[in-house]
N, C-alpha and C positions, 0 to 999 in steps of 0.2 A: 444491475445496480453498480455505478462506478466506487469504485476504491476510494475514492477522494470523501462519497457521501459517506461511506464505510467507516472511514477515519472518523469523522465529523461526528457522525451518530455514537461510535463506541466512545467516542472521549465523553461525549455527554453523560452516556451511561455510567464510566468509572467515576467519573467528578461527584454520583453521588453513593460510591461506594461498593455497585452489584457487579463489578468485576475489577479484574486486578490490574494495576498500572503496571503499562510494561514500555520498555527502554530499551534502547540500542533501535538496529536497522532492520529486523524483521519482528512484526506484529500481527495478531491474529485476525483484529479488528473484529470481532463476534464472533467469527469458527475457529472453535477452539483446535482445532489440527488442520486449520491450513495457514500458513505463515508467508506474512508478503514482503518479501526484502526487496528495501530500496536502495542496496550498495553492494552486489552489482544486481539489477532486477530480477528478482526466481522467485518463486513460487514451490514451499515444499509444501507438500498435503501429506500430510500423516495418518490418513483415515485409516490404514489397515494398521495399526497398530491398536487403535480405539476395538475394533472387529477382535483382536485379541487380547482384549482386556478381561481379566478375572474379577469376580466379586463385586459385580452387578448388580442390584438387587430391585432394579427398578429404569425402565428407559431412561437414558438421560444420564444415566451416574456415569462418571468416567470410569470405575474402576483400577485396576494396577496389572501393572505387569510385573511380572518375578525371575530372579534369576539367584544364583549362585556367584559369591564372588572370589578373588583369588586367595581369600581369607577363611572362605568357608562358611560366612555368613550370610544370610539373606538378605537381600536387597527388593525391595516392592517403589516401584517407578510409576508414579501417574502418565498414562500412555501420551498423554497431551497436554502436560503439565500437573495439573490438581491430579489429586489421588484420593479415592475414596473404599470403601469395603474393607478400608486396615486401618487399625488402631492400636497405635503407638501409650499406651495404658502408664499414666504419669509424663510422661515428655511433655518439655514444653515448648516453644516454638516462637517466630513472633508471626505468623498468619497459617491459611492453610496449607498444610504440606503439601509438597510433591515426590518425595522420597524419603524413605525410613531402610533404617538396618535394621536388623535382629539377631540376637546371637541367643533363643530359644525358640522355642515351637509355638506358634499360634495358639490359640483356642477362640472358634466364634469368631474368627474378623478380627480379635484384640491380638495384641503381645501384651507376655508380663509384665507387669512395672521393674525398671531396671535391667529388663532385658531386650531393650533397643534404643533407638535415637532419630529424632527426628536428621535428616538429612539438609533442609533445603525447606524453605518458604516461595507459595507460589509467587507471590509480588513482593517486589518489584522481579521484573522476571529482563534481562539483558539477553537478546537471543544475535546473532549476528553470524554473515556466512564467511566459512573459515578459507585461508588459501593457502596454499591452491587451491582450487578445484571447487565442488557445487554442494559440500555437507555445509554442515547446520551446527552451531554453539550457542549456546543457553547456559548461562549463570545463573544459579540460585542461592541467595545468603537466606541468613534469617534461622539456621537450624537448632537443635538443644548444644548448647554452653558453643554459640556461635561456627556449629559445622557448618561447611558449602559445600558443594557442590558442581560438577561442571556436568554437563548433559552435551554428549558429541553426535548428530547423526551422521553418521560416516556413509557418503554414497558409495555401492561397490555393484553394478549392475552382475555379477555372477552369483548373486548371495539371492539367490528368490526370496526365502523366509526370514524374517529380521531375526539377528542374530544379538542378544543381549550381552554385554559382560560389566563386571562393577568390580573396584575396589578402592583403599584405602592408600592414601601415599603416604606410607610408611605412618610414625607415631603422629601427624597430624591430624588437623580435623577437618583435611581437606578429601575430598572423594570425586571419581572419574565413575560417572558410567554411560558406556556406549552401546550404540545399536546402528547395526551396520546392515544395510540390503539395498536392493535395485528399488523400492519405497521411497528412500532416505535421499535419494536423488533429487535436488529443486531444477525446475525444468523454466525456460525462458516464457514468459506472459505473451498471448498471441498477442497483435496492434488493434486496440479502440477501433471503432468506426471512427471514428472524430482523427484518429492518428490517419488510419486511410486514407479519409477525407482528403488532409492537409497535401501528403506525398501527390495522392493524383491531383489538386490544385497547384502542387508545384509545377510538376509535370509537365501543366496545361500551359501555365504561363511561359515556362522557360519555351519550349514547342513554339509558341507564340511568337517573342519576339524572334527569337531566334531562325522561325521561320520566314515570320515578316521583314527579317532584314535580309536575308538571302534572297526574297521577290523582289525588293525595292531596289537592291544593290545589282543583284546577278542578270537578274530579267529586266529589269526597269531603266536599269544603266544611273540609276540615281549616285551620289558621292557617298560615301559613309559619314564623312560631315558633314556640316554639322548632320545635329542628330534629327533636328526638324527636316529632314530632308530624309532620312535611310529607316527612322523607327516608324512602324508598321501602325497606320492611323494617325498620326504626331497630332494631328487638328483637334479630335477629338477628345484627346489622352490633356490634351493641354488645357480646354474646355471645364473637366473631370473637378480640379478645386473649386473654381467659382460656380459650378456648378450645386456642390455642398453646402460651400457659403451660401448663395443664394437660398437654398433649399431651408437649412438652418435659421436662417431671418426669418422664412415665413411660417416656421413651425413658432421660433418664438412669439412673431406678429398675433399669427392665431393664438394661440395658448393666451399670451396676455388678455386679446380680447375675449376670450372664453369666460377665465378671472376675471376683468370686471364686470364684465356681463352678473355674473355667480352671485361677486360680493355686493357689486357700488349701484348695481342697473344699469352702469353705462359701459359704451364701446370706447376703447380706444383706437384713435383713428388709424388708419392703414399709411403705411409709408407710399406716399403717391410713386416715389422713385419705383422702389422696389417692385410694386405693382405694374407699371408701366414697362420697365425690365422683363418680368415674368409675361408679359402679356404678347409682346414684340418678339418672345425668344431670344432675348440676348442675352450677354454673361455680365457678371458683374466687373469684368476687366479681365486684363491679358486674354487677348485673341489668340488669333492660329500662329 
């Protein structure tokens, strides 16, 4: 399925609500952990992060991942955005989370009321790739009394197992948490068939002339100009518009006659010219 249908479908789906609008130069387009950046083109897949997601409770849920931050509080990160199996108990937010603090002890999947915060709202979600190099940034606003959030994948191919860390910068309500591993790497999009296509018709053509004019010229003893004299075929290549034109008259000729035939019962008469042209093999101007 191309990317482009991809696009087209998900936007249909957010336009009526069942996923989250997202902005900036990398988007999910329906899988939620593979992200398609169009500045500069990568492709990061986040699926093993989903693979270590906690508190599950059913296929399909994203669950959270957790970590400790430089604060000593816990931090729970939806591994691909949304975050499910914790609950942030009185927080408010303005959609669903993808990151909460805590500064007590769980119970059941909750936190106490007053003892955490929402972080971040999954939409509008701003993801875009950072530079230098091939990690990955994600904004998320929207959290209790307007926290945000920054989410960094930091590519580092030495790191096998992602590696979490999260804090607080200083008395703001602003928060960094990163994950860093050989995962977190977005890697270049092979080429379309249709991209192949294009290269090997270039290819062809360049080969072409370029071969054609080295026969005409080197072995043929022809001039290099004009060019009706040294380009490889000129007679035919010259033929090639009226040829079109022609072609085009008699799709419209017919078509017209199809239509009244359809609507009125009658034919419209045929262009004797054009007929007579087509009939002879000749162009409709400009010779060789």
């Amino acid at each position: 399925m191309r990317p482009h249908f991809i696009s087209v479908l998900f936007t249909a789906i957010a336009a009526q609500g069942d996923v989250p609008a997202e902005v900036g130069t990398c988007r999910t387009y329906g899988e939620p952990c593979k992200f398609y950046c169009s500045a500069p083109h990568l492709i990061f897949d986040l699926s093993v992060l989903q693979e270590q997601a906690q508190g599950s409770t059913k296929p399909g849920d994203p669950g959270y991942l957790k970590c400790v931050g430089t604060d000593n509080d816990a931090y729970f990160f939806g591994a691909c955005g949304a975050l499910s199996g914790m609950v942030c108990t009185g927080a408010t937010g303005s959609g669903v989370p993808t990151a909460i603090q805590a500064w007590a002890t769980p119970s059941g999947g909750a936190i106490p009321s007053g003892s955490c915060a929402i972080l971040g709202a999954l939409a509008p979600r701003n993801c875009t790739v950072t530079k230098p190099g091939n990690s990955m940034l994600c904004k998320y606003q929207g959290g209790s009394d307007q926290r945000h959030v920054d989410v960094t994948y930091v590519c580092d191919p030495d790191v096998p197992v992602p590696h979490l860390t999260a804090k607080q910068l200083g008395e703001t309500f602003a928060y960094t948490i990163t994950i860093t591993g050989k995962h977190m790497c977005g890697v270049t999009p092979p080429l379309s068939p249709g991209s192949i296509g294009l290269i090997i018709f270039s290819c062809v053509v360049v080969a072409y002339i370029g071969g054609g004019l080295a026969v005409n010229v080197k072995l043929r003893g022809k001039p290099l100009t004009p060019v009706s004299e040294s380009f490889p075929q000129y007679e035919y290549w010259a033929e090639l518009p009226w040829l079109v034109r022609d072609g085009m008259l008699f799709s419209w000729e017919v078509a017209q006659k199809a239509y009244y035939q359809k609507i009125g019962g009658s034919a419209v008469p045929n262009d004797p010219s054009l007929s007579a042209r087509l009939r002879d093999g000749g162009s409709g101007g400009g010779g060789t």
